[in-house]
N, CA, C and O atoms as a GROMACS GRO file, in nm:
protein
  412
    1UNK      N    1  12.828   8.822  11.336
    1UNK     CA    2  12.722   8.880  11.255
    1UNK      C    3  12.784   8.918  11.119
    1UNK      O    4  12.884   8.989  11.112
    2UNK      N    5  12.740   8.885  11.048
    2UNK     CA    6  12.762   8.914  10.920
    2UNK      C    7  12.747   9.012  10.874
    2UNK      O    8  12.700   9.087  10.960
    3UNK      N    9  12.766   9.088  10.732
    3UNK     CA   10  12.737   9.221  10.684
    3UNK      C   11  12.615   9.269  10.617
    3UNK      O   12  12.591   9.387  10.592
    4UNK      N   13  12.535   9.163  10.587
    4UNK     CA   14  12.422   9.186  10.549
    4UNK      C   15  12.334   9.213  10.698
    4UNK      O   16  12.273   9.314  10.733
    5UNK      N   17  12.352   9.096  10.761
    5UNK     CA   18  12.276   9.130  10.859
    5UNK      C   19  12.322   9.256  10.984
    5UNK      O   20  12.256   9.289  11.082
    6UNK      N   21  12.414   9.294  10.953
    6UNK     CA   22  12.441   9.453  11.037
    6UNK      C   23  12.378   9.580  10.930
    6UNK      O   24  12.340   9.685  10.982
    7UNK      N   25  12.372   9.561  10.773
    7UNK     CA   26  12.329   9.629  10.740
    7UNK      C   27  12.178   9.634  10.734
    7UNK      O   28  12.139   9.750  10.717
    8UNK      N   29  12.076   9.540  10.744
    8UNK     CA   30  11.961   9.496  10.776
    8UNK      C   31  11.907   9.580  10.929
    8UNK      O   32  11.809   9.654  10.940
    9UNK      N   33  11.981   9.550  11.010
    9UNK     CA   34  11.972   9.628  11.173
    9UNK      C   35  11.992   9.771  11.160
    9UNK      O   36  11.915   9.851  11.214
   10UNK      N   37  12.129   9.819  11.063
   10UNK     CA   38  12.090   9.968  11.062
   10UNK      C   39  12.014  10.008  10.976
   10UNK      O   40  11.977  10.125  10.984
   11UNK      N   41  11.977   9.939  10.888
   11UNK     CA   42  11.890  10.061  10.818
   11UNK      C   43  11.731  10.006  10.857
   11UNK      O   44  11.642  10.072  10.804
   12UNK      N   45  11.691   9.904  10.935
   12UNK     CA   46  11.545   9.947  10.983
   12UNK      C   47  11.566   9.950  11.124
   12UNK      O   48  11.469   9.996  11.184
   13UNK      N   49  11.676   9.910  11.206
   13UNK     CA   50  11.611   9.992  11.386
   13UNK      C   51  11.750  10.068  11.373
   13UNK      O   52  11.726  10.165  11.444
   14UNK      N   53  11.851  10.082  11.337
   14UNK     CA   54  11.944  10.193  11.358
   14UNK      C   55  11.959  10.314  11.299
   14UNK      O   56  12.063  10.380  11.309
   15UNK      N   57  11.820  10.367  11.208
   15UNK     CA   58  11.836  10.456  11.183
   15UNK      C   59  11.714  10.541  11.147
   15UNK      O   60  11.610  10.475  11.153
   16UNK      N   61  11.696  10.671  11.110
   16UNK     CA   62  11.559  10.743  11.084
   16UNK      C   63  11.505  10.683  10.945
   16UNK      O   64  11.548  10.682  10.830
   17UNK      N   65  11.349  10.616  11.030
   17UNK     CA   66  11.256  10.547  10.861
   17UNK      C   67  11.324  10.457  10.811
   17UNK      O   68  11.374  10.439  10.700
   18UNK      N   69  11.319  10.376  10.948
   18UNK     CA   70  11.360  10.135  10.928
   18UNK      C   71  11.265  10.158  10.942
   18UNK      O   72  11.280  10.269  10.891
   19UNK      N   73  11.103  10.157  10.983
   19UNK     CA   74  11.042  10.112  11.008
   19UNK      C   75  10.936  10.135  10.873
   19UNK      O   76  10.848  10.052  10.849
   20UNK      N   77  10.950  10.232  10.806
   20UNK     CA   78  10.943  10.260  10.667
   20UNK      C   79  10.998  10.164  10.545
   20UNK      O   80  10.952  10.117  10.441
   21UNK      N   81  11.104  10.161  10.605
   21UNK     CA   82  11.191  10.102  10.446
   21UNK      C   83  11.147   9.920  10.499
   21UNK      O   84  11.146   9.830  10.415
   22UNK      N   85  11.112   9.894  10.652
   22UNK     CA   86  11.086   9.736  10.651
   22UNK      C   87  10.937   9.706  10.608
   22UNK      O   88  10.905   9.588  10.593
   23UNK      N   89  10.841   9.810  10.585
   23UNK     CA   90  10.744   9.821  10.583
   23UNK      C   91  10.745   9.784  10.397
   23UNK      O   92  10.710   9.679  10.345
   24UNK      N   93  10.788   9.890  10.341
   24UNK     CA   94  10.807   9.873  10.186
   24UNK      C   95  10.869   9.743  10.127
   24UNK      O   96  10.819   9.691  10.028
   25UNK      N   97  10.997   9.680  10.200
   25UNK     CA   98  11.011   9.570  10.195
   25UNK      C   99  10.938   9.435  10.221
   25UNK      O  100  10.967   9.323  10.179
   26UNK      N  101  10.846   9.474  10.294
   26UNK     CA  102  10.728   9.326  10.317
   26UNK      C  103  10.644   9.356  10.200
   26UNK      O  104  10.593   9.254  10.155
   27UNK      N  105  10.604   9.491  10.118
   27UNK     CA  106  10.485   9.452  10.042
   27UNK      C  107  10.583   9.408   9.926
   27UNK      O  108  10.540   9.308   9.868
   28UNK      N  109  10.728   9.466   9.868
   28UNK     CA  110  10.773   9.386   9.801
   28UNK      C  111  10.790   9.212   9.772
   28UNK      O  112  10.763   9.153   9.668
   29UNK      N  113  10.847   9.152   9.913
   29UNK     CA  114  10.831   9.054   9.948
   29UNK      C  115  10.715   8.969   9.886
   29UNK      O  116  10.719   8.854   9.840
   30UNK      N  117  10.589   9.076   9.899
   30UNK     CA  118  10.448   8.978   9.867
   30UNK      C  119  10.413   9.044   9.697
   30UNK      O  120  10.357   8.960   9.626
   31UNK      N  121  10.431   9.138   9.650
   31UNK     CA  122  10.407   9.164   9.500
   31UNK      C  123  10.529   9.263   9.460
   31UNK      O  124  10.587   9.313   9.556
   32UNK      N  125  10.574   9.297   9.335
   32UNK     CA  126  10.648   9.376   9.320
   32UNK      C  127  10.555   9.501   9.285
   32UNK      O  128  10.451   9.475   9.224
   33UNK      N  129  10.578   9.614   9.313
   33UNK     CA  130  10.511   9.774   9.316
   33UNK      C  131  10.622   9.873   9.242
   33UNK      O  132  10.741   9.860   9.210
   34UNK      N  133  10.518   9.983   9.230
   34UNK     CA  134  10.599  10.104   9.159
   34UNK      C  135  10.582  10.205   9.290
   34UNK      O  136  10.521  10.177   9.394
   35UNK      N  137  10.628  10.284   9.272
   35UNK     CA  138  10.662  10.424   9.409
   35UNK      C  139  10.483  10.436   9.462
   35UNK      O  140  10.428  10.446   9.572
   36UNK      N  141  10.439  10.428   9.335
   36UNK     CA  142  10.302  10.526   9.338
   36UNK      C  143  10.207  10.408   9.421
   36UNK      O  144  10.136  10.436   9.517
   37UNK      N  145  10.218  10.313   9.382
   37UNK     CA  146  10.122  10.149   9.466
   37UNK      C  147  10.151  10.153   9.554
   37UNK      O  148  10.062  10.175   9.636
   38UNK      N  149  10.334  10.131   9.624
   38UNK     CA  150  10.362  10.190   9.798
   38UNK      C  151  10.305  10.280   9.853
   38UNK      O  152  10.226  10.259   9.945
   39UNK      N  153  10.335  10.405   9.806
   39UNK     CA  154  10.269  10.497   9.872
   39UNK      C  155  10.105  10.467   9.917
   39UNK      O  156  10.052  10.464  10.028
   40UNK      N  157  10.055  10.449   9.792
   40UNK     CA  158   9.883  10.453   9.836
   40UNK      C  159   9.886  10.321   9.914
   40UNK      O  160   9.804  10.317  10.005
   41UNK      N  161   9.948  10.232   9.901
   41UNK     CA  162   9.915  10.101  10.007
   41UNK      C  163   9.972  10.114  10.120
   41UNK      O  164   9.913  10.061  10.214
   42UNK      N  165  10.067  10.167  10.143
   42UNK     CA  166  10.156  10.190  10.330
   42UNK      C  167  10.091  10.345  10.347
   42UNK      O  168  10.106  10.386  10.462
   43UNK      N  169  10.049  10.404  10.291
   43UNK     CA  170   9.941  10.573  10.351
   43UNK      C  171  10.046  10.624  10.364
   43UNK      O  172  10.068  10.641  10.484
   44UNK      N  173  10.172  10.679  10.263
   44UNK     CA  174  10.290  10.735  10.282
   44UNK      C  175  10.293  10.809  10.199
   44UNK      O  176  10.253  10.772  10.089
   45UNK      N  177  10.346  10.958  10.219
   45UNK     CA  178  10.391  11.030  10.113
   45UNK      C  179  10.425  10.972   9.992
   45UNK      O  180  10.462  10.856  10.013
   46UNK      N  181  10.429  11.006   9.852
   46UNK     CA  182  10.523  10.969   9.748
   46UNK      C  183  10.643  11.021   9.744
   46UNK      O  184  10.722  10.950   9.682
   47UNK      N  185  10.695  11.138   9.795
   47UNK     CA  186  10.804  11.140   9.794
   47UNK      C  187  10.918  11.107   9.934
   47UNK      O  188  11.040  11.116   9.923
   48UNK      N  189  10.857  11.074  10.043
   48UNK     CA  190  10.895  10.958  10.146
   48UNK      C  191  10.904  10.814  10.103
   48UNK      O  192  10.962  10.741  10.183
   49UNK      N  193  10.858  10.758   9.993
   49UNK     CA  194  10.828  10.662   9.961
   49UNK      C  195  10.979  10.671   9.834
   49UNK      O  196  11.068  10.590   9.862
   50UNK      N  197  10.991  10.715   9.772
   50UNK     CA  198  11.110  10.726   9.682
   50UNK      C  199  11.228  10.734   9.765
   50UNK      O  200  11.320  10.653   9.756
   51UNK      N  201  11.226  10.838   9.852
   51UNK     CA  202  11.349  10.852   9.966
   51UNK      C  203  11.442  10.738   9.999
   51UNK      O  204  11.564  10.715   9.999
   52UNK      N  205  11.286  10.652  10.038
   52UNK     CA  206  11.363  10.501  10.086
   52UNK      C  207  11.360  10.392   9.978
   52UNK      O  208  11.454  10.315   9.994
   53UNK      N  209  11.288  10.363   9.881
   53UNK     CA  210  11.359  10.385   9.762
   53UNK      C  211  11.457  10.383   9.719
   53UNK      O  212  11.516  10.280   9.686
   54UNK      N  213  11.502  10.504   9.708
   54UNK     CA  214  11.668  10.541   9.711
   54UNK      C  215  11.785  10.437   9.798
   54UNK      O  216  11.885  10.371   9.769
   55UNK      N  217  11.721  10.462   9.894
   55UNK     CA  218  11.840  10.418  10.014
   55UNK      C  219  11.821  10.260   9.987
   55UNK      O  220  11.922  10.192   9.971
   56UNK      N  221  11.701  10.204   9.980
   56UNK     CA  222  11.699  10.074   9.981
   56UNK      C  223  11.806  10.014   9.839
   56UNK      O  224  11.878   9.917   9.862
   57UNK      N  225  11.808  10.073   9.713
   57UNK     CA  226  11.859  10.088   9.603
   57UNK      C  227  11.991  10.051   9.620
   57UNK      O  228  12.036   9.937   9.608
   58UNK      N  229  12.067  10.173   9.657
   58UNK     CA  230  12.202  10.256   9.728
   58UNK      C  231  12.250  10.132   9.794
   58UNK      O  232  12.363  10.091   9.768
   59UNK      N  233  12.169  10.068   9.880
   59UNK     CA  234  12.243   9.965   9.960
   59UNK      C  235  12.235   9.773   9.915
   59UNK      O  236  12.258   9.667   9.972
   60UNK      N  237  12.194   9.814   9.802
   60UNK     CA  238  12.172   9.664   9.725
   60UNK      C  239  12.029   9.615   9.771
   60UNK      O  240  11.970   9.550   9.685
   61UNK      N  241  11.984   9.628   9.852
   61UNK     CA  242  11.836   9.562   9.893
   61UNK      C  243  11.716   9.543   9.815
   61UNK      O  244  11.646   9.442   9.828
   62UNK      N  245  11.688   9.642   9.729
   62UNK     CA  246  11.630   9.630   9.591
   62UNK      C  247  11.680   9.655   9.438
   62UNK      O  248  11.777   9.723   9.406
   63UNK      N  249  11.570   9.569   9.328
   63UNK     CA  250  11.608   9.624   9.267
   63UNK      C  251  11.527   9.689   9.166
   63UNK      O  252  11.428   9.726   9.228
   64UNK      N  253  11.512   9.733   9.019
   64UNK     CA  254  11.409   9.775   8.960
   64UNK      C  255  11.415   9.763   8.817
   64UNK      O  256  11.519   9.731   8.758
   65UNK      N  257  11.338   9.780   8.776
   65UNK     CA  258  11.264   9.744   8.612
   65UNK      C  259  11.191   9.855   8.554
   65UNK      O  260  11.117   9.926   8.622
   66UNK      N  261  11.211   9.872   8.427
   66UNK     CA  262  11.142   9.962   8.350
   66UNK      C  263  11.207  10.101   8.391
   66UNK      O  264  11.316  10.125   8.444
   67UNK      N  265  11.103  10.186   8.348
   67UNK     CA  266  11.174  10.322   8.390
   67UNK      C  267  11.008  10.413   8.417
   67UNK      O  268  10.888  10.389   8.418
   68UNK      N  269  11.092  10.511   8.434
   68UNK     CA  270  10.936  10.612   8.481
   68UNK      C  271  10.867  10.615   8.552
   68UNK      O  272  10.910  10.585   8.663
   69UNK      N  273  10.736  10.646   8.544
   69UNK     CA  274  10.628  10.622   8.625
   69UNK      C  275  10.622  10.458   8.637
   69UNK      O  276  10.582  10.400   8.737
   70UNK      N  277  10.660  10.407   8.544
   70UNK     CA  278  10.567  10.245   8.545
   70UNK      C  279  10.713  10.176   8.613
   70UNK      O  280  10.718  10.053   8.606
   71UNK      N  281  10.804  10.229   8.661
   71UNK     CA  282  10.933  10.142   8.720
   71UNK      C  283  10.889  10.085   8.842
   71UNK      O  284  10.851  10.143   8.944
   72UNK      N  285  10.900   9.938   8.812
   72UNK     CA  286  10.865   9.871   8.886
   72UNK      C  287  11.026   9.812   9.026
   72UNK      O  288  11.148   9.815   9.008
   73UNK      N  289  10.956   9.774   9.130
   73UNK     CA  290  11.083   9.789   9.259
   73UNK      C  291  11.056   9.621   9.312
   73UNK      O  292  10.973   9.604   9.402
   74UNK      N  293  11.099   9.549   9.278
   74UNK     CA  294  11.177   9.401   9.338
   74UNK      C  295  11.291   9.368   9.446
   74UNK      O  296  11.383   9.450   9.439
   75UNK      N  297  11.307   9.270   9.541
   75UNK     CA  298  11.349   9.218   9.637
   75UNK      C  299  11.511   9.164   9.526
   75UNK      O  300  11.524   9.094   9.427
   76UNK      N  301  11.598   9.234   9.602
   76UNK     CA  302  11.719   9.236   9.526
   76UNK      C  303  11.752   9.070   9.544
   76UNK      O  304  11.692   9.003   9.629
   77UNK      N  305  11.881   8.997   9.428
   77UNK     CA  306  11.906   8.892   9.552
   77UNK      C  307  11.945   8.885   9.637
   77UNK      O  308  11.891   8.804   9.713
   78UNK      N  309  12.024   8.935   9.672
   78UNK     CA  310  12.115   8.960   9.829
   78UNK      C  311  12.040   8.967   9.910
   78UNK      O  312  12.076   8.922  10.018
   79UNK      N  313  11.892   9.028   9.901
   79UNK     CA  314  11.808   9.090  10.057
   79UNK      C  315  11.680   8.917  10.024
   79UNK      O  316  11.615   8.870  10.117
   80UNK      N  317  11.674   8.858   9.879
   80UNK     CA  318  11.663   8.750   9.869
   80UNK      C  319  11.691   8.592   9.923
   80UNK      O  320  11.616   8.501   9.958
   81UNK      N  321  11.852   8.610   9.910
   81UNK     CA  322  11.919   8.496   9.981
   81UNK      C  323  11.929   8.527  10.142
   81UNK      O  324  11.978   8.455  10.228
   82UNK      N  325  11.860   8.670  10.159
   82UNK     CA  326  11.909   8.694  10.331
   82UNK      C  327  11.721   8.736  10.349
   82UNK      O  328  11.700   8.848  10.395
   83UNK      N  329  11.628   8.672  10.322
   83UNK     CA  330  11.489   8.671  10.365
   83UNK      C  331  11.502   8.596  10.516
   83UNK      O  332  11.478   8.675  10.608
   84UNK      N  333  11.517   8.536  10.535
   84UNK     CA  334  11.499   8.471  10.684
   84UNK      C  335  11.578   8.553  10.790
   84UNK      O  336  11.546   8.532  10.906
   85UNK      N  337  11.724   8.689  10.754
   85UNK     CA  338  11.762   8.733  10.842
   85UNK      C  339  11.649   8.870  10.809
   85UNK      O  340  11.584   8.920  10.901
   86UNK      N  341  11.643   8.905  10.705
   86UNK     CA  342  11.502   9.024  10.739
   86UNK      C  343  11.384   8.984  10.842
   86UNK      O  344  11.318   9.051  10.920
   87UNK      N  345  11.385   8.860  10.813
   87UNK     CA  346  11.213   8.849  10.868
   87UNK      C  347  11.260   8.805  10.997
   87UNK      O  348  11.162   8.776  11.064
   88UNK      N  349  11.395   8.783  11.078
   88UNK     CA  350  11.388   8.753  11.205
   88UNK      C  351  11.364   8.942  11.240
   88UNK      O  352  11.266   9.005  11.277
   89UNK      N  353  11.510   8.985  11.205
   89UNK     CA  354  11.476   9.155  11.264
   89UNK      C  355  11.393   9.182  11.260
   89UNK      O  356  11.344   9.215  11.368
   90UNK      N  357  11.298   9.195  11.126
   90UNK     CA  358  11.159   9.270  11.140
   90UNK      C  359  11.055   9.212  11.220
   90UNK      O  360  10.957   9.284  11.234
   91UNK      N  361  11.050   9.069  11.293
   91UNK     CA  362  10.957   9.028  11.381
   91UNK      C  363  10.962   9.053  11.495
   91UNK      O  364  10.861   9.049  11.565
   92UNK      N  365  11.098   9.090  11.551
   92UNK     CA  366  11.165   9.158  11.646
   92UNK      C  367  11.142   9.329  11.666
   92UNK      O  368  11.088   9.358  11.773
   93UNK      N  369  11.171   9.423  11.590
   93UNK     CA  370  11.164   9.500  11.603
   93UNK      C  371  11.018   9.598  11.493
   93UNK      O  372  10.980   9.714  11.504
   94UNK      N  373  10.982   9.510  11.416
   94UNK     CA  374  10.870   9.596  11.351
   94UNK      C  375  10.750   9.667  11.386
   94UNK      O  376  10.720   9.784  11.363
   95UNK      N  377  10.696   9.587  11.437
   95UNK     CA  378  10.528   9.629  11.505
   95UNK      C  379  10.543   9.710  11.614
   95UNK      O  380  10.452   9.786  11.647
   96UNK      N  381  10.650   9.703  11.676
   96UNK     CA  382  10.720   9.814  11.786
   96UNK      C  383  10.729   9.934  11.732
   96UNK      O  384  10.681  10.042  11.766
   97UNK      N  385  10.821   9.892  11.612
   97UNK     CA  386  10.842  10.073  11.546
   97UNK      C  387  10.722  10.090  11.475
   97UNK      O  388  10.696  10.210  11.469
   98UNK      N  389  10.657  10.035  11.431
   98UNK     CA  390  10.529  10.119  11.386
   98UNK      C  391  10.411  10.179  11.482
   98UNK      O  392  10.351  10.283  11.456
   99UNK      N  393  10.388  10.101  11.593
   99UNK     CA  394  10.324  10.138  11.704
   99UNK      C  395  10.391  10.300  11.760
   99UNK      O  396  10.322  10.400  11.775
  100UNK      N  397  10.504  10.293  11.778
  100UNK     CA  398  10.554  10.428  11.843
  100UNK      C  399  10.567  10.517  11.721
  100UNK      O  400  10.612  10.624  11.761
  101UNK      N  401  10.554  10.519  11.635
  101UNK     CA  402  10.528  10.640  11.579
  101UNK      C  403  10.354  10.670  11.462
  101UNK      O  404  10.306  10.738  11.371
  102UNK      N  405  10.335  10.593  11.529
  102UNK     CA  406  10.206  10.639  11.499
  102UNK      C  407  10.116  10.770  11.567
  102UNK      O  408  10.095  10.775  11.689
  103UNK      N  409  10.070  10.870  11.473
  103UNK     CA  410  10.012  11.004  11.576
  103UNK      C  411   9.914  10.962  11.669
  103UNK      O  412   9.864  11.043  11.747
   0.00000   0.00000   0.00000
């Protein structure tokens, strides 16, 4: 296993809010967004939504544009050239973790 793909496994099933940060990563995947479009489109806090954000950032997985309110958040290349190992984990483990923590 490689290092992308161990870091892919911990940060959406090995750790608190993968199922968050794989969630933010699919709408990236399909448009690029600012904090404020995630939030209102995944029904997430805004500042849960920056959190991972952060971490996604921190660990190369995204990246971003502009600044401010209007900073826009893109699919880094690295989490780019490694789309087919995201989308195996997350078909594997996604709809699971969102099901169990739903209230």
């Amino acid at each position: 296993m490689d290092a992308v793909t161990r870091l892919l496994w911990w940060l959406l099933a090995g750790s608190a809010g993968g199922s968050n940060r794989g969630r933010i990563l699919c709408e990236l995947f399909q448009t690029p967004r600012n904090a404020n479009d995630l939030a209102t489109v995944l029904h997430l806090d805004y500042k849960t939504v920056r959190h991972h954000l952060e971490v996604l950032e921190k660990n190369r997985l995204i990246t971003e544009m502009g600044s401010g309110y209007g900073k826009m958040y893109f699919p880094s290349d690295l989490l780019e050239t490694h789309k087919v190992t995201f989308e195996t984990i997350w078909s594997k483990i996604g709809k699971k973790q969102i099901t169990e923590h739903k209230p």
